[in-house]
N, C-alpha and C positions, 0 to 999 in steps of 0.2 A: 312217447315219441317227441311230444312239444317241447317237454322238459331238455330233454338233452340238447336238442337246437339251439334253445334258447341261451343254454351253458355254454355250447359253443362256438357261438356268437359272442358271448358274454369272455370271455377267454379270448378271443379274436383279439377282440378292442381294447382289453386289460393288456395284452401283447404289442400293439400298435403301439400304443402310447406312452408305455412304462419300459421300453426296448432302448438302447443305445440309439442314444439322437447324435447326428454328426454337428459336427463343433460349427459354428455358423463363419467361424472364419473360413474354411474347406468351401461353405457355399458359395461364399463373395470369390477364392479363386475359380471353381466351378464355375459360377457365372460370367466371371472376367471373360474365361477362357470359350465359353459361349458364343458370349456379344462378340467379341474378337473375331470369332470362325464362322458366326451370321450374321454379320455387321448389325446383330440387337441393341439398336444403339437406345433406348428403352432401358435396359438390362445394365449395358455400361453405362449409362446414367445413374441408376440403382446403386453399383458398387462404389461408385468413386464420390472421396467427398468434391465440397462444394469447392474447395484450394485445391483439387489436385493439381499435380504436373507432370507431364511426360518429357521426359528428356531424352535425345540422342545426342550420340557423339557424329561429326558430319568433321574430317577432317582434323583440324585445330578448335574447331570450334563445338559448344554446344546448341543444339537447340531444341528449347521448351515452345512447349504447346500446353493451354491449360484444357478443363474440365469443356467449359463451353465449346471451344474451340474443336474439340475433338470430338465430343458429340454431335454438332452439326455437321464436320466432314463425312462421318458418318453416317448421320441419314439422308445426306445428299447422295452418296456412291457406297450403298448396300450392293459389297460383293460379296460373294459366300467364298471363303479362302480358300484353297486346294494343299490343304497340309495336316502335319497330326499334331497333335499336342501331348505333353505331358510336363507333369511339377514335382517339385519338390520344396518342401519346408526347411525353409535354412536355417531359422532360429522361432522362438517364439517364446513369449511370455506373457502374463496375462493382460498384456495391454500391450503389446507388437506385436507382429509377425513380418518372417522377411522371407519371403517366398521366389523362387527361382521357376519359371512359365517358359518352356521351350515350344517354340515353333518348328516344325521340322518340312521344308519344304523340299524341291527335287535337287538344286542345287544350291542353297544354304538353309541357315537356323538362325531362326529371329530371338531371342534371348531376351524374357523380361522381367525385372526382377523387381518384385512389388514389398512395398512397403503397406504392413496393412494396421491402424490405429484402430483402437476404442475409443467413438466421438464423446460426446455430454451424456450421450442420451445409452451408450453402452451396446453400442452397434458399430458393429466391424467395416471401417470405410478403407480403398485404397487410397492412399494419401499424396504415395510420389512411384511412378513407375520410369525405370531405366532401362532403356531397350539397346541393344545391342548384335551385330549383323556378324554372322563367319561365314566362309564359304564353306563348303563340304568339305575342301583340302588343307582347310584350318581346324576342322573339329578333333580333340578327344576327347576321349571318356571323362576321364579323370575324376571322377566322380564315386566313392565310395558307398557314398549315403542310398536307401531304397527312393526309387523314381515313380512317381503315380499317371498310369497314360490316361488319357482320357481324350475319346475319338467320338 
């Protein structure tokens, strides 16, 4: 009766370990999308490198916000969002990834479209994130590619 417990226990943790690991880039959007929806401004510290920048379009103009800047607004006004999310991987190569992060709120979608590097050290950092606003009477699909939700 020991023996076979033991086996499979032993089989358990041979399975844990030697299983399909998810690519660590999916983690850093995973987590974007986290910190984002519980202002874990900790978490989004984590994924973004130390240069990043967020950009909107406001008008005619742009405006960026850096790494710092955004993590403090952040742990000053920890709101929890009221929306769902999902992504999608737009391109990728072993040292990009350009990934598409929709917010889906009651009456628009916040649109963010991350750019993800391999820093020195060979850790997946976001580098430059592009956000973008429609309202619900602006959205379509248009989209062919599979969508990944994550709520």
């Amino acid at each position: 009766m020991a023996i076979g417990l033991v086996a499979s226990t032993g089989s358990s943790f041979s399975a844990a370990h030697n299983g399909p690991k998810t690519p660590a880039f999916e983690t850093v959007i995973d987590d974007y999308i986290s910190s984002y929806m519980n202002s874990d401004f900790k978490k989004l510290d984590k994924v973004l490198s130390d240069d990043a920048r967020i950009k909107m379009p406001r008008a005619e103009k742009i405006i960026v916000q850096y790494k710092n800047d955004l993590v403090s607004a952040m742990k000053a006004d920890a709101t929890k969002q009221e929306c769902t999310s999902e992504y999608e991987v737009v391109a990728k190569s072993n040292a990009l990834i350009l990934a598409r992060v929709d917010f889906q709120y009651a009456n628009f979608k916040q649109q963010n479209f991350l750019t993800i590097e391999k820093n020195e050290n060979n850790e997946w950092k976001i580098t430059q994130v592009c956000k973008f606003f429609k309202n619900n009477s602006e959205q379509t699909s248009g989209s062919s590619e599979p969508v990944v939700s994550v709520n």
